[in-house]
C-alpha positions as CSV (number, residue, x, y, z in Angstrom):
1,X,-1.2,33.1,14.9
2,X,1.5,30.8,16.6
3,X,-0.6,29.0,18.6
4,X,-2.8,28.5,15.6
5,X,-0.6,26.9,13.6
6,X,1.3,24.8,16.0
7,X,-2.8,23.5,17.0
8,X,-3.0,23.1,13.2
9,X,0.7,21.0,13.1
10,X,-0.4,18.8,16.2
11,X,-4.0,17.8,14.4
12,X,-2.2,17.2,11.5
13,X,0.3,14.8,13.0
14,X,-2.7,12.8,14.7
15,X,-4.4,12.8,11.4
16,X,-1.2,11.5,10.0
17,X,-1.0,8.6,12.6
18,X,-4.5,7.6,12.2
19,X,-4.1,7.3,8.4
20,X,-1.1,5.0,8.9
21,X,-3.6,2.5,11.6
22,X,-6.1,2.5,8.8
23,X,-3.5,1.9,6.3
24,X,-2.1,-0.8,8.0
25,X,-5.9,-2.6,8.3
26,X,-6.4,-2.2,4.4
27,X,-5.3,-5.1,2.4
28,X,-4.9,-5.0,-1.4
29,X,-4.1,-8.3,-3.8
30,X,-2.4,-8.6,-6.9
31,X,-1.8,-11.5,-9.4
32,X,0.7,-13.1,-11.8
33,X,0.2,-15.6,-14.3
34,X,-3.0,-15.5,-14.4
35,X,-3.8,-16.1,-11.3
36,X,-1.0,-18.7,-10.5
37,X,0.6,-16.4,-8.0
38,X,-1.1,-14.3,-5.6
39,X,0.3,-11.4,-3.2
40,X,-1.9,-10.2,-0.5
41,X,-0.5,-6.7,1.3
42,X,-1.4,-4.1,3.6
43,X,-1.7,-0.5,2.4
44,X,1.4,0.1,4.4
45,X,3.4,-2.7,2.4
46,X,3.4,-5.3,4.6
47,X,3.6,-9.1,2.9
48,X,0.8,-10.5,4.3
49,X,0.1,-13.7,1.8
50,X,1.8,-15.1,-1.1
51,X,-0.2,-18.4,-2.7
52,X,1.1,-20.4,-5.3
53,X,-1.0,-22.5,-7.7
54,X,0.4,-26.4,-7.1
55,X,1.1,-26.8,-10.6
56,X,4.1,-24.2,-10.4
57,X,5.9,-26.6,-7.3
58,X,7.7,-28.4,-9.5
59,X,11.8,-28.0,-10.5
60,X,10.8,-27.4,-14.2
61,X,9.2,-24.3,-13.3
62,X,11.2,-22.8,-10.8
63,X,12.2,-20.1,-13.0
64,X,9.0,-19.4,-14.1
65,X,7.5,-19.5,-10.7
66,X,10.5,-17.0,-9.5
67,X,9.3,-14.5,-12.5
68,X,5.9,-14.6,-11.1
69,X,6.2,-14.5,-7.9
70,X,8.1,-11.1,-8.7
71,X,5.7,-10.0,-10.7
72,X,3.1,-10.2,-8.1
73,X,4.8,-8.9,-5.7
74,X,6.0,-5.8,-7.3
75,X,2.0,-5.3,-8.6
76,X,0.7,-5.8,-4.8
77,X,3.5,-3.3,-3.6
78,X,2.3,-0.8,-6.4
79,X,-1.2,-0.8,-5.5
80,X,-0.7,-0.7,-1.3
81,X,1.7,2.9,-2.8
82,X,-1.6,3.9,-4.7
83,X,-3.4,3.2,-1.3
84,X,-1.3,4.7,0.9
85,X,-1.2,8.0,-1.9
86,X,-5.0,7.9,-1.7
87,X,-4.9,7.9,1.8
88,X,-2.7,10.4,2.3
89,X,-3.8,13.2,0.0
90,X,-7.3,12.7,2.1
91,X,-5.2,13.8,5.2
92,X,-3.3,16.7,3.3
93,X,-6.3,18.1,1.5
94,X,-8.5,17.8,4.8
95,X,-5.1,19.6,6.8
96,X,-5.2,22.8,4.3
97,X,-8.4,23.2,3.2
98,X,-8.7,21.3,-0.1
99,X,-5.3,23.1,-1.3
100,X,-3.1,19.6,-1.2
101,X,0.3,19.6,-0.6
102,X,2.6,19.1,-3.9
103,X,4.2,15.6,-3.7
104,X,1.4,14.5,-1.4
């Protein structure tokens, strides 16, 4: 039963590390402004690409290219966490047989 579990514990924790290579592969983009800022990130939260429309380059608009640029961010960030939740519960739920692990 020991040995069981600690072969169930080892699978789980290579499981665990290939989700985090995939996760790191997956990119997911977010917007602001309608499209004047744009925030490319892995689904392990890496800033991989921020672009920003021409028109927002200019000292007038530095706050408002600041707000944006925030926004975007922040909405990249919180879909790579929905990603890497997805991702994760995939692992959990193939680990125990469907049952999940709360939190997970």
């Amino acid at each position: 039963m020991f040995g069981d579990l600690m072969g169930k514990l080892q699978g789980a924790q290579q499981k665990m590390q290939e989700a985090k290579e995939r996760l790191a592969h997956i990119t997911v983009e977010a917007e602001a402004g309608e499209g004047l800022v744009k925030v490319v990130v892995t689904g392990s939260r890496e800033v991989k690409s921020i672009e920003i429309d021409p028109s927002l380059c200019s000292a007038d608009r530095k706050e408002e290219l600041e707000d944006l640029t925030i926004t975007a961010l922040n909405r990249a960030l919180k879909n790579a966490e929905n990603t890497w939740e997805t991702e994760m519960k995939g692992v959990a739920g193939g680990m125990f047989g469907g049952m999940g692990i709360p939190g997970l």
